[in-house]
C-alpha positions as CSV (number, residue, x, y, z in Angstrom):
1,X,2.4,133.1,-76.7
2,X,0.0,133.9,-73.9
3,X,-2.9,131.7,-74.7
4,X,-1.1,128.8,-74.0
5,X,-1.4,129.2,-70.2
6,X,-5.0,128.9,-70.9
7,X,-5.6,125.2,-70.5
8,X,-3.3,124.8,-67.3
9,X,-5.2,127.5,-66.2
10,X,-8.6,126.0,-66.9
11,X,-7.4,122.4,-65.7
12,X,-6.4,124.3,-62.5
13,X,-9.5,126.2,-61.9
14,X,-11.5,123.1,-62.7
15,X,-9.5,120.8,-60.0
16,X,-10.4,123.7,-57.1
17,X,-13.6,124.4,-58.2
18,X,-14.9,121.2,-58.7
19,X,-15.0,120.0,-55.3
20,X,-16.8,123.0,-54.0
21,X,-19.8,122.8,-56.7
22,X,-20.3,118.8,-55.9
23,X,-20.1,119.1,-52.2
24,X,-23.0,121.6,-52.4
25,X,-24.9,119.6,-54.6
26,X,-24.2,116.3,-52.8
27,X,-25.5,118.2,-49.3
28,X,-28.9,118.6,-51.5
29,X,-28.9,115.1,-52.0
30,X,-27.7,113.5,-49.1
31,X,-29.2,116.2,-46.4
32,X,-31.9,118.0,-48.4
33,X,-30.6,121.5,-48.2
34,X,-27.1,122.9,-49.7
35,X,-25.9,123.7,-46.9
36,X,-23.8,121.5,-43.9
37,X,-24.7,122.3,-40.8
38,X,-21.6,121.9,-38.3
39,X,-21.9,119.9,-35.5
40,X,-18.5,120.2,-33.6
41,X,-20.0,122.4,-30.5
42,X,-21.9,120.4,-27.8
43,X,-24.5,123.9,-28.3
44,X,-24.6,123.4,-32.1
45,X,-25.7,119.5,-31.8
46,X,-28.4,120.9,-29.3
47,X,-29.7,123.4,-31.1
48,X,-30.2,121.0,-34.1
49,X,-32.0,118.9,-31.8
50,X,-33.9,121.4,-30.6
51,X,-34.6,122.4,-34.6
52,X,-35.8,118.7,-35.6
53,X,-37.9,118.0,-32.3
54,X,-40.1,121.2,-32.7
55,X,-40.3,121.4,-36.8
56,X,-39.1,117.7,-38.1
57,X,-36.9,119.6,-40.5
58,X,-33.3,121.1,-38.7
59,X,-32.8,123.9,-41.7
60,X,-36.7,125.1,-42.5
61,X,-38.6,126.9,-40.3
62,X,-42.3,127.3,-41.1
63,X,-44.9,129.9,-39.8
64,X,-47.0,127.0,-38.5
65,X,-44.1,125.7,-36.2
66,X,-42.8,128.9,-35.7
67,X,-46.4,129.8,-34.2
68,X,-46.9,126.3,-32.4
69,X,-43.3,126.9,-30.7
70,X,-43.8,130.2,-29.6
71,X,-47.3,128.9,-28.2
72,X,-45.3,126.5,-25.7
73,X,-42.4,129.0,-25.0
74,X,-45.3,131.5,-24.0
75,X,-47.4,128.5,-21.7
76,X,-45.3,128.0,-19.7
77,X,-44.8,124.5,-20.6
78,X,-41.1,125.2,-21.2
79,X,-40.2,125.5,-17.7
80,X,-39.5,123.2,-15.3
């Protein structure tokens, strides 16, 4: 009958979903946010740089940073 395509089918969603599901859970854990930043551009790593230099944290920006970078952007001090 036609149910009994229903395990294999749930064994097979299971083995392609799984992977998805722990990898986002395992970025929480490992880089504390869900999601992996990609770092194969020279202009990716320096914008991450750039991220964790002003704000200590790569993926959250915060109003007070925000305000504190656009206060040295606007100074002048960015220039050289």
């Amino acid at each position: 009958m036609w149910y009994e395509i229903l395990p294999s089918a749930f064994i097979i969603t299971a083995a392609l979903g799984l992977p998805g599901w722990g990898l986002y859970h395992i970025h929480n854990l490992v880089l504390g946010n869900h999601y992996r930043r990609t770092l194969d551009s020279r202009w990716d790593r320096h914008i991450y740089q750039r991220d964790l230099r002003l704000t200590g944290n790569p993926y959250k920006l915060t109003v007070r940073s925000f305000i504190e970078f656009m206060v040295f952007i606007l100074s002048g001090s960015g220039d050289n």
